[in-house]
N, C-alpha and C positions, 0 to 999 in steps of 0.2 A: 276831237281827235283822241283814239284810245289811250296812248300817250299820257295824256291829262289826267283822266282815271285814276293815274296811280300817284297822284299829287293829294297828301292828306288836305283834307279841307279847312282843318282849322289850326295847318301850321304855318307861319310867315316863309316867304317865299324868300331862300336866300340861296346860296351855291352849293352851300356843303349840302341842303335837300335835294336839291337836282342830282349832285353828286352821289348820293345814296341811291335815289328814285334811279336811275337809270341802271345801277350793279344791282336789281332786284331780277333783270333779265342776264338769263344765262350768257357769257361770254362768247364769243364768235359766232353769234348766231344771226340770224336776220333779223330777229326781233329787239336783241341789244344794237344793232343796226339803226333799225327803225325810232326806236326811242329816244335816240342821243340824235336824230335828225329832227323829231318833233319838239323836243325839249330843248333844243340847242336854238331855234327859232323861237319858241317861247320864251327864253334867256332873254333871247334879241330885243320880243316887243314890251316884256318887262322891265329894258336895263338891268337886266342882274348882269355882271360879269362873270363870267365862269367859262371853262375850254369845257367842255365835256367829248370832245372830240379824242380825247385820250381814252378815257374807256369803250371808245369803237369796236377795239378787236382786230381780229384779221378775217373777220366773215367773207367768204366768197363765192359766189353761187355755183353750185357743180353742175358740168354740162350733162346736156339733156339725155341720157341714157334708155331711149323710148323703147319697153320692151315690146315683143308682138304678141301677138293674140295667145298663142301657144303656152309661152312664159307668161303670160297676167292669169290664164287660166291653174299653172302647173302649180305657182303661188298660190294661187286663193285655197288652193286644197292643202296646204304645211301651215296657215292658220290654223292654232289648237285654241284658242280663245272666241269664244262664236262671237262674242262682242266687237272684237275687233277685225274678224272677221266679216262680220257686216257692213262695215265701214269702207272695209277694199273693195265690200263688193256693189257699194253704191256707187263708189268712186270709177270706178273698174265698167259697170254697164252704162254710169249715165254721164261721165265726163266730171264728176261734181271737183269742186274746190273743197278741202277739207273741210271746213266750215260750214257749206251748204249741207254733207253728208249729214249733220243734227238738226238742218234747219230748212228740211224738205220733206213732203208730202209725197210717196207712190201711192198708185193704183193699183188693186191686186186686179185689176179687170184688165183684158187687153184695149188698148195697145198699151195699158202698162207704163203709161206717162208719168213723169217728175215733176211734182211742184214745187221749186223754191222758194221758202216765203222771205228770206232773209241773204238773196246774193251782194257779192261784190255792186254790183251796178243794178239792186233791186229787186224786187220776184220778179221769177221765170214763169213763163207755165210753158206747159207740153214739152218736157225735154226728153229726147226718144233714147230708148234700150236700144245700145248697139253694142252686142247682136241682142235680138229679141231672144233668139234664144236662151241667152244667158238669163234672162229677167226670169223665164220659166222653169229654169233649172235650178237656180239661186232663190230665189224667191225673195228680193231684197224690201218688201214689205215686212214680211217675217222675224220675229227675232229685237230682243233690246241691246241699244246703242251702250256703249262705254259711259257713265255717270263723270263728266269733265264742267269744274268750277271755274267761268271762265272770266266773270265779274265784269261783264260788258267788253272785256278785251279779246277778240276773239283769234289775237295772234296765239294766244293758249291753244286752240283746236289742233293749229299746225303744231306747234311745239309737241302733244304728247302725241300727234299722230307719226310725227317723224321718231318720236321716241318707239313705237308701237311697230313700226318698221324696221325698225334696226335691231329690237330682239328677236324678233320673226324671223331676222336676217334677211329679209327681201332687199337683192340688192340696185334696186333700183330707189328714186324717189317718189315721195306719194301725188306727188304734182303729174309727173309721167303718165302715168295711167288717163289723167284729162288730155296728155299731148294724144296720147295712143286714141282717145277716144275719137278725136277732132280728126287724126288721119284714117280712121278709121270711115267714119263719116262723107270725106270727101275723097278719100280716096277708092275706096270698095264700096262704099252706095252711091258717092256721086249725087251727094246731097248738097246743098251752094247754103242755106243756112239752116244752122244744124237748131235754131232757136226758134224753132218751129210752132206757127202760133196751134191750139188747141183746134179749133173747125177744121184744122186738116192734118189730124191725126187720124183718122179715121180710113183714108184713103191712102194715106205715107204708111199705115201699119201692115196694110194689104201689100205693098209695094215690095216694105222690107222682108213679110216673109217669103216672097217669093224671092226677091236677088238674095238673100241670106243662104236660104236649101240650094240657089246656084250655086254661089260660091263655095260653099262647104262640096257640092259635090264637083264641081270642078277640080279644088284645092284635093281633094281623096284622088282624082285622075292621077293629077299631075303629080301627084308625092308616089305613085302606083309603081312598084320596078319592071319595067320592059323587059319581058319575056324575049331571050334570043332565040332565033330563030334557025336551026340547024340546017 
């Protein structure tokens, strides 16, 4: 457990170390969250006594704010930092988890496929640009990642990507951009799973440029203003 990590190896395990180890995570955050929930159980199967549930906080997850297509685009252009502009914009076309955005492979070849070597639940392979456009216009092979130390704990990623957000001023959060990607996915391609194994990327890429040039030309109709008719 990342948790653990942060337990010196050759110090005796006793409360006032828990009690330190846990205020090394910033306060109300999910991560000071997470570690007073790891460590508070490790407490448990070591007999130390100690509450660490004090230094909790008042973390609370803010609701889901899912921008649209529109807004994740008008955003990625008020990034002045290309670094961390690379970051939104892997998040942004491929659905990624902050975490994955450092620890995934693109294709600069179409279909332009994600490889995750290190997800939540494992590698990915073939996770699809949506839109493909975006992959061609961004070029989210291109370009280096932000240099972040993150010492096996990789709640660090989210931490300074939420930091990297908030000066930006993007007022959404960076998890967002993966809800947008998902309703994206099922909702405007009418895809059922978006974890798409590789042998049928080939044939899904044909698919998406065609209903992508629809709906964009559709969406250009319908946004069009009606000429009245005198």
């Amino acid at each position: 457990m990342s948790g653990l990590r942060w337990l010196p190896s050759k110090q005796d395990l006793t409360a006032e170390l828990l009690e330190a180890t846990v205020q090394l995570k910033p306060p109300d955050t999910r991560a000071r969250q997470r570690i007073v929930q790891i460590l508070t159980q490790f407490a448990k199967f070591a007999n130390v006594q100690v509450d660490l549930r004090l230094y909790q906080g008042n973390y609370k997850p803010k609701s889901r704010d899912v921008p649209s297509d529109e807004e994740i685009a008008a955003m990625r252009a008020t990034i002045k930092n290309p670094q961390w502009q690379l970051i939104y914009t892997c998040m942004a076309v491929y659905g990624l988890r902050d975490r994955e955005a450092w620890l995934c492979e693109i294709d600069d070849r179409p279909p332009y496929a994600c490889r995750v070597l290190d997800g939540k639940t494992g590698p990915i392979n073939g996770v699809l640009p949506l839109y493909p456009e975006w992959a061609i216009a961004w070029q989210p092979w291109v370009g280096e990642l932000p240099q972040v130390a993150c010492h096996g704990d990789f709640s660090i990623y989210g931490d300074r990507t939420s930091k990297a957000f908030r000066r930006a001023q993007i007022p959404f959060a960076p998890y967002n951009l993966r809800h947008a990607w998902n309703i994206r996915g099922t909702v405007v391609f009418e895809i059922p799973n978006l974890a798409t194994k590789t042998n049928l990327l080939e044939s899904l890429w044909q698919f998406l440029a065609m209903i992508s040039s629809q709906v964009r030309a559709a969406r250009s109709v319908v946004s069009s203003p009606v000429k009245q008719v005198s």
